[in-house]
C-alpha positions in Angstrom: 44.0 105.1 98.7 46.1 101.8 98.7 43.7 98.7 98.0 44.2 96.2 101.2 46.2 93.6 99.9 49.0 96.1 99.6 48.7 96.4 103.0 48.9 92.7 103.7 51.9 93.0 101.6 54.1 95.4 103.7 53.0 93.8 106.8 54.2 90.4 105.8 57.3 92.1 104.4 57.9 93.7 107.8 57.0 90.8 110.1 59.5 88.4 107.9 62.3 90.8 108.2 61.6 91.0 112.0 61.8 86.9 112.2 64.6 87.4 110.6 66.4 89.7 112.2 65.5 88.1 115.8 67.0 84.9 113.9 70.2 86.3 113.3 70.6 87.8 116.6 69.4 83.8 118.1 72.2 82.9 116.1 74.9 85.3 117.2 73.8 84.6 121.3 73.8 81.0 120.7 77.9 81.1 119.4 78.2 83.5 122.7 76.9 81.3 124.6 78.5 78.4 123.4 82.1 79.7 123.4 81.6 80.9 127.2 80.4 77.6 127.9 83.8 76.1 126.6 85.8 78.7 128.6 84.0 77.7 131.6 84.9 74.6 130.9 88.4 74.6 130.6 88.3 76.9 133.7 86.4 74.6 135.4 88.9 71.7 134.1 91.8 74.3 135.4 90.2 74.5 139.1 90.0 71.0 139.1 94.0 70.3 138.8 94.9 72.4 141.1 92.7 71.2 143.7 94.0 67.9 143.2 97.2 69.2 143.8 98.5 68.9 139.7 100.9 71.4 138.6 99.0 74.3 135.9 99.7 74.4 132.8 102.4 76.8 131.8 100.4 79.6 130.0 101.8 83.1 128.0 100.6 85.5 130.6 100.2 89.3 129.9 103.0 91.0 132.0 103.3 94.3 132.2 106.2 96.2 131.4 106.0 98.4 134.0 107.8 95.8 136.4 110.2 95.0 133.7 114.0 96.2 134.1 114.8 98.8 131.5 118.2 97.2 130.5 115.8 94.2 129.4 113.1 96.4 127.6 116.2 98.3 125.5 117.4 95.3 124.5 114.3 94.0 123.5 113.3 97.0 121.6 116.8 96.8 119.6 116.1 93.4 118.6 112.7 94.3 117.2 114.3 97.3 115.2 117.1 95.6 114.1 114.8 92.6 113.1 112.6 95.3 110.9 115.6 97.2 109.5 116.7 93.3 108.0 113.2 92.7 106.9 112.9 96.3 105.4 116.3 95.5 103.4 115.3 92.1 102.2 112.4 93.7 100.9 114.0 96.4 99.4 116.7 94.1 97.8 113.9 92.1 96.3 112.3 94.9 94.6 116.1 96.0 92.8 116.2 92.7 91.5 112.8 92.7 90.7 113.3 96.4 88.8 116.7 94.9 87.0 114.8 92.1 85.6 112.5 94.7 84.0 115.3 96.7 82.9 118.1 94.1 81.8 115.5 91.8 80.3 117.1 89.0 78.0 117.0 89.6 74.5 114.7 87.1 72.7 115.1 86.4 69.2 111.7 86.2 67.5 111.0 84.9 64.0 108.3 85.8 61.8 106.9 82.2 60.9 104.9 83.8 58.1 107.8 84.3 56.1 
């Protein structure tokens, strides 16, 4: 049988970790909370240009590309490829002359000065 302090022991260990717990998830609400409360406001900021009549903002909406022309999404698509091949070579030419620095390494006279 476990004497009764050991008991006090793992109850106190238990309750902690529950404060604790509860804590951290306080903690984790609390930035929720506050970061909706910011977006809120700068809706709220929003709806109150436009019903004063100001012009919004211009924003980076999400458009889809389903009601993009295709000639438009080719030649976007091209210029991300062609923009990776470039990067891909730059890389790779970087890493030859990386290896020919390893290979052709300057010849470095070194004297004994114990001599």
């Amino acid at each position: 049988m476990m004497p009764w302090w050991s008991w006090a022991l793992i109850w106190i260990g238990l309750v902690l970790g529950l404060l604790a717990m509860l804590a951290w998830f306080g903690f984790a609400l609390f930035k929720k909370v506050m970061a909706t409360l910011e977006a809120l406001q700068e809706l709220g900021d929003l709806v109150a240009d436009v019903t004063r009549g100001q012009e919004m903002p211009p924003s980076d909406r999400f458009q889809p590309a389903v009601f993009t022309k295709p000639a438009d999404l080719y030649r976007a698509l091209e210029l991300v490829q062609r923009d990776r091949a470039q990067r891909r070579q730059r890389r790779r030419d970087s890493s030859i002359a990386r290896g020919k620095l390893f290979i052709t390494r300057p010849l470095t006279q070194r004297t004994d000065t114990d001599a």
